[in-house]
N, C-alpha and C positions, 0 to 999 in steps of 0.2 A: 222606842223612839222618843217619847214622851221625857223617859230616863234622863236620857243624851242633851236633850235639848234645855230640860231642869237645870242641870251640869253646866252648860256650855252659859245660861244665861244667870247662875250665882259667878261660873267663874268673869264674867266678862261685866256682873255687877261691881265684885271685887276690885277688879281693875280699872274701871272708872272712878271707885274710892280712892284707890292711892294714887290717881293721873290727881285728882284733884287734891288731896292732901300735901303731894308734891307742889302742885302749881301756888296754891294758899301758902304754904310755908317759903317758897323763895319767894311770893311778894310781899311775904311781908317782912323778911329778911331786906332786900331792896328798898322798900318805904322808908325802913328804921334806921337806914345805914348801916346793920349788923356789922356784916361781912369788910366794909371798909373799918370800922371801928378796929376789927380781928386783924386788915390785913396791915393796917399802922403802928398798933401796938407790935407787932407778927418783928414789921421790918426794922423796929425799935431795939429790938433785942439784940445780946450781943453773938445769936448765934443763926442770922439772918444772915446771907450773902447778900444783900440789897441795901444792910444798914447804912447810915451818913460818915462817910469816913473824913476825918478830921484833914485839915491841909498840913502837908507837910512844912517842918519849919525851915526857919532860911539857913542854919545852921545842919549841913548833913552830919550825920553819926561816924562816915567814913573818913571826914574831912581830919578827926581828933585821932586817928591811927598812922602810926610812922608804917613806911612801906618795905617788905619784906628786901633784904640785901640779899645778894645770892654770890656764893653760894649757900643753902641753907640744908638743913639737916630734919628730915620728918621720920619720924617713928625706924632709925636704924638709916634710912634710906639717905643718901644726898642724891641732895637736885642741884647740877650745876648751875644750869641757867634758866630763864623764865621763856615758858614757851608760847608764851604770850606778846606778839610784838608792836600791836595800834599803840597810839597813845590812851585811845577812850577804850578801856581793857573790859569795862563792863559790857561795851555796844560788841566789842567785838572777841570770840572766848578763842 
């Protein structure tokens, strides 16, 4: 019994070591601002889904392309006519 209870109070010594090793190491991550430091540089990057994305310009990319006539010819295939019929072709497929 003596055994057991040696056991039970290194392991439960143990573990009050690393509750407090954890608790000491995230305050002082929090104090220093670490983890904000990590997570702005983090969202800096260009491989961040949260990074600053630029505004669009007033010039779209699509506005410089002439529009397909139909009937048109793709890889062998014709496409008589477009089957596409809103005017806002984008909003609506």
């Amino acid at each position: 019994m003596d055994v057991l209870l040696t056991v039970i109070g290194i392991l439960g010594l143990g573990a009050f070591l690393i509750a407090t090793w954890v608790f000491v190491s995230a305050a002082k991550r929090y104090i220093t601002g670490e983890d904000l430091r990590e997570e702005m540089e983090a969202m800096e990057s260009d491989l961040s889904p949260y990074r600053h994305w630029k505004d669009r310009s007033g010039t779209d990319r699509r506005n410089n392309h002439h529009s397909n006539v139909f009937p048109l010819t793709l890889d062998g295939i014709v496409i008589e006519q477009d089957r596409r019929r809103h005017h806002d072709r984008r909003r609506v497929a």
